[in-house]
C-alpha positions in Angstrom: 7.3 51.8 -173.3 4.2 50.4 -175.4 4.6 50.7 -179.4 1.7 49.7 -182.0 2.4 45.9 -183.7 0.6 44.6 -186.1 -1.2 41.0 -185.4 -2.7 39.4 -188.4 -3.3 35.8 -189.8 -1.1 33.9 -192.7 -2.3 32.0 -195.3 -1.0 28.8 -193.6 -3.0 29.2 -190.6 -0.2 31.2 -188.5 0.5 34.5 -187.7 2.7 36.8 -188.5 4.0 39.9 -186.1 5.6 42.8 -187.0 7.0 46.2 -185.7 6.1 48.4 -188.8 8.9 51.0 -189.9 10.8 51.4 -186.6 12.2 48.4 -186.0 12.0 46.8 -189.3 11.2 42.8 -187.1 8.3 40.4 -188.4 8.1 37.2 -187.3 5.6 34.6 -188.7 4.2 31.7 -185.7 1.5 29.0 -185.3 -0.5 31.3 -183.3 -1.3 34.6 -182.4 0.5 34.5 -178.6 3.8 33.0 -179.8 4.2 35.4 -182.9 3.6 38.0 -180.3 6.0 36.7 -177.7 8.8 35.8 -180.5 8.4 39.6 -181.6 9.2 40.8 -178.2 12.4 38.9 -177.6 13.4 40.0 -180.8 12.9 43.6 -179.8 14.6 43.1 -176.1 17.7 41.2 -178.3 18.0 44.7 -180.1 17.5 46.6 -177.0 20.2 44.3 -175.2 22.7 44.8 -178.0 22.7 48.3 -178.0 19.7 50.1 -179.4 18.1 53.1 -178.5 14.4 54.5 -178.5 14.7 58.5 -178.6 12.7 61.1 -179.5 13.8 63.4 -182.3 11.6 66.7 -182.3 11.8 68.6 -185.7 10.3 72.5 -186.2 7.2 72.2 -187.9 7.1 74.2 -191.5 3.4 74.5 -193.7 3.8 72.7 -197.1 4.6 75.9 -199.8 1.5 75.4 -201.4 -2.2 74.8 -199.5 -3.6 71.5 -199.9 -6.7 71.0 -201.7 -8.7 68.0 -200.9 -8.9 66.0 -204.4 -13.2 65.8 -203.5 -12.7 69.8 -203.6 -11.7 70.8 -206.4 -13.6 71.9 -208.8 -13.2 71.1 -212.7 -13.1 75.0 -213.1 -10.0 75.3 -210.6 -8.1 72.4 -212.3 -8.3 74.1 -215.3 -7.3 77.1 -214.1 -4.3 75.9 -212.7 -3.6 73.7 -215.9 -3.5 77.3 -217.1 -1.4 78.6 -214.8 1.5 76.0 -215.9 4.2 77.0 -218.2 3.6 75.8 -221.6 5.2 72.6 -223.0 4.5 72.9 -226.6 2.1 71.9 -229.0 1.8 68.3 -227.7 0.8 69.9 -224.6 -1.4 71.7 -225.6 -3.3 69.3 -227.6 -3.1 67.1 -224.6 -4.9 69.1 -222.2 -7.2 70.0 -224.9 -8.4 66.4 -225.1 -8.6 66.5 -221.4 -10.6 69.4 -221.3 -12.7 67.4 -223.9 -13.4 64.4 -221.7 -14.4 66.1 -218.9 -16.8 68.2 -220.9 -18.5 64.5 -221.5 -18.5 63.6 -218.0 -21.7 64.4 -216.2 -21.2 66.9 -212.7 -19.9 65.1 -209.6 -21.7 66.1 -206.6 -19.8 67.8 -204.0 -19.9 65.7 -200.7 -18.6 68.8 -199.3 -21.2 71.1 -200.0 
């Protein structure tokens, strides 16, 4: 089994090694090959005592609401969903007034998408 490490310098001219999220191991070494070596026994220590890889596969399910790339929207839909939430009050209202203000000020953005 292969799984991605990450390699990268320290500030005392060593290196440090680490598993990421999985294994939750970094190890720090004068260079490059050692931190990578020391990171490997400490995975085959885990393996040796008892751990397990397995694969867990889960049912895929959409996100309830489409996503809309933040370089998308448009200041036209933003508002339009602003307006779309349920009303907070007066403070809320004067709030996204003053937003709506701003962004009058702001010149266009071009779309990259377009």
């Amino acid at each position: 089994m292969e799984i991605p490490i990450v390699v990268e310098p320290t500030g005392d001219n060593g290196f440090r090694a680490s598993s990421g999220g999985l294994w939750g191991l970094e190890i720090e070494a004068p260079t490059r090959e050692e931190a990578v070596a020391r990171l490997r026994e400490l995975i085959d220590r885990r393996l040796e005592s008892g751990a397990e890889v397995v694969g867990l596969e889960i049912r895929s399910q959409p996100h309830p609401r489409p996503a809309v790339p933040r370089s998308r929207l448009k200041v036209g839909q933003l508002n339009a969903f602003l307006e779309g939430l349920p009303k907070l009050g007066e403070d809320a209202d004067a709030f996204l007034e003053d937003i709506r203000a701003i962004r009058r000020e702001l010149p266009p953005e071009p779309d990259p998408w377009a």
